[in-house]
N, C-alpha and C positions, 0 to 999 in steps of 0.2 A: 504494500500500500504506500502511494506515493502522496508524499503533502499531505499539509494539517486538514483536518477534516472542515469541512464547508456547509457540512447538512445532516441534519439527523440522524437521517439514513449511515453516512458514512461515518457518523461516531459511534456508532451503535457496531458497527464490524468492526472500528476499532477498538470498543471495550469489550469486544466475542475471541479478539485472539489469546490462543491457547498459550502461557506462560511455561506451563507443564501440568502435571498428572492433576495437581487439585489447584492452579491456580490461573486466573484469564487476570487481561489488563483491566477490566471493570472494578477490579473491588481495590487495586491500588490508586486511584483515579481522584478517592474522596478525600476531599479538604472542607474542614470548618473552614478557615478564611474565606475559599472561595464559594462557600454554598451562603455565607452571614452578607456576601461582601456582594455576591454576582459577579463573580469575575471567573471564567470559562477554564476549569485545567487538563486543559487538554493539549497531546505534546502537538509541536511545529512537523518534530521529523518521528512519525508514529514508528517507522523502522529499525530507525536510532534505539529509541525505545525499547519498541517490542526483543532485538537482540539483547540487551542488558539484563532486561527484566528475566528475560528465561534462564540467565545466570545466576542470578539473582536468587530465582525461585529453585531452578534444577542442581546448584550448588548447594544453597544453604537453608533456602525454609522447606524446602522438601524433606532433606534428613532430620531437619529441626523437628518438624510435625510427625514422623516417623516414629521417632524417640521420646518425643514428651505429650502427642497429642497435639489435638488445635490449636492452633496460634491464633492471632487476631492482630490482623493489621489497625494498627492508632492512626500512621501516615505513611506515605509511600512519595509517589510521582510529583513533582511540583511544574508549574509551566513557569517560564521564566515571569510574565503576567503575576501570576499570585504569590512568588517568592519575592518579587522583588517589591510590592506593596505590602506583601509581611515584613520584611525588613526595615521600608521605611515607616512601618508605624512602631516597631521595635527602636530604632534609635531616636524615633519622639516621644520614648516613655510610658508608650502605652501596655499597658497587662492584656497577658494573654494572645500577646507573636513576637515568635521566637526562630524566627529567620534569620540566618546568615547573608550575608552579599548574593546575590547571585551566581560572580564570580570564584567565588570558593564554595558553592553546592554545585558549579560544573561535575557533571561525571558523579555525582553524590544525590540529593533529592530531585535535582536537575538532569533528570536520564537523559535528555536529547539532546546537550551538549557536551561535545568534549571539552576536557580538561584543558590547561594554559599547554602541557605539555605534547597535547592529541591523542589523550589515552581515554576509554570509555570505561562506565560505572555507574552503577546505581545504589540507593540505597532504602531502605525500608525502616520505621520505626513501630517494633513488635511487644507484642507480651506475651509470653509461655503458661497459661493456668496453673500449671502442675506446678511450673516453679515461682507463679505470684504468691500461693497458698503458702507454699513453705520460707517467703520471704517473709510475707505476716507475721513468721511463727518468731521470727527472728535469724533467721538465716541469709548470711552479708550475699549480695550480687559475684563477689567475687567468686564465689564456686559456679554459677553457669556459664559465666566469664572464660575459666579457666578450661573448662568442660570445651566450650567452644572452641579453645586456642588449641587444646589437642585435639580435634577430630575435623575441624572445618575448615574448609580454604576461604575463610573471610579473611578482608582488609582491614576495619575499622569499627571497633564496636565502640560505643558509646551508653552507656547508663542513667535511666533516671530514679527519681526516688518515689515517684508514685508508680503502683503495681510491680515496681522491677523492670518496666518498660528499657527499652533498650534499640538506638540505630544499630544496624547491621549491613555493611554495605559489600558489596561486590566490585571488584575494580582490575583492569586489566595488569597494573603494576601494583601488588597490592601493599598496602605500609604494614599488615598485621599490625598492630597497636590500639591498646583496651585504656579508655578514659572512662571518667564516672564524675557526674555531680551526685550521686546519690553519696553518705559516707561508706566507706572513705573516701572523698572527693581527691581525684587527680588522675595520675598518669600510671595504670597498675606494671605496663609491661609494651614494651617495643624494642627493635631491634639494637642492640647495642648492651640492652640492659641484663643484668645477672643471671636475673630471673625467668629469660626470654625464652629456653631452649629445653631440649627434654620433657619430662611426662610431670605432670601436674595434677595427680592423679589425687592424692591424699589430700585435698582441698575441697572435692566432689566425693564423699563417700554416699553410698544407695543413690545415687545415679543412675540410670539404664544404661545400657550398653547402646550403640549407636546403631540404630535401624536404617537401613539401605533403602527400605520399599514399605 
C-alpha cells in the first residue's frame, strides 16, 4: 500500500494489515491525544510502518504474550501530526502529554520515519497482567526487565510506575539499554556497563520459561 490513506475505505485496509499471528495495525493506531484533540494518526508511509510493526510484534510481543498471557497495548504508533502537538503542549506545562520531539521518536513511537542515522524502529508502550498483579504485590520492575534482556532481541525498554507499564521498542541497530522512572529510577543496564552480559536469571525466580508459539 502506497501513501497515506485519503479515505475510509483505505484506512480501514490499512488498520486490517496483519502484524503477525495475534496482532493487525488497528489496535496500535489509538491515541488519547488524538481521539480528545481530532487530530488523524495515521502513518504518511503505511509500508514504512507496517514493516517495523511486524518486528515489532513477530520479535517481541509475540513471545511476550506467549509467556505471560495478554498484553495490552497503552500506546503504540504516533503520526508525526499528534506527537508533535503532544510535545508542544508538554513543554507549555501542561499535564497529561508526555511527548518527546519528534525528532528523537524517529524510528521509536514515530514508525514511519527513519532515524537521523536511516535506521528503522518502532516502539510500543505495554502492560503484562500477570506481571502488573505481582508488581502490586511488591515486586520491583526490575525482574521483567531482566527476564526480557535474556530472552528478547529488544532495543530499549523503558519503565513506568503505574501498572508496571513499560516502552518496548524494536530497532534495526538496537542500543539494548533498560531505563525506569518507576523506583529505582535510572539507567539499570547498557552496553558498557558491569552488569550488561550473561544470564540474569536469579533476579526473575517463578518466571515461565519462554514460549515460542
Amino acid at each position: 500500500m502506497k501513501g497515506k490513506a485519503e479515505s475510509v475505505a483505505a484506512l480501514d485496509e490499512i488498520g486490517r494489515i496483519r502484524l503477525s499471528k495475534s496482532f493487525i495495525l488497528r489496535e496500535f493506531l489509538y491515541s488519547e491525544v488524538a481521539n480528545f484533540h481530532g487530530i488523524p494518526n495515521i502513518p504518511d508511509d503505511p509500508d514504512l510502518a507496517a514493516m517495523v510493526g511486524k518486528r515489532l510484534c513477530e520479535d517481541l510481543l509475540e513471545p511476550l504474550q506467549a509467556t505471560f498471557g495478554k498484553i495490552i497495548i497503552r500506546s503504540a504508533f504516533r503520526s508525526c501530526d499528534v506527537n508533535g502537538f503532544c510535545n508542544e503542549q508538554q513543554r507549555a506545562g501542561k499535564k497529561g502529554y508526555t511527548c518527546s520531539s519528534n525528532e528523537s521518536n524517529f524510528a521509536g513511537h514515530i514508525w514511519d520515519r527513519r532515524d537521523a542515522d536511516g535506521f528503522s524502529g518502532a516502539t510500543a508502550c505495554i502492560v503484562i497482567p500477570w506481571f502488573a498483579e505481582r508488581y502490586e504485590k511488591g515486586e520491583s520492575w526490575q525482574s521483567l526487565a531482566w527476564w526480557i534482556h535474556d530472552h528478547l532481541p529488544y532495543s530499549h525498554l523503558c519503565f513506568f510506575p503505574r501498572m508496571a507499564a513499560f516502552n518496548i521498542s524494536w530497532h534495526e541497530k538496537p542500543q539494548r539499554r533498560i531505563d525506569s522512572y518507576a523506583e529505582p529510577k535510572g539507567c539499570l543496564t547498557r552496553p558498557g556497563y558491569p552488569n550488561h552480559d550473561g544470564s540474569h536469571e536469579e533476579f526473575y525466580p517463578g518466571f515461565p520459561q519462554l514460549a515460542t508459539s
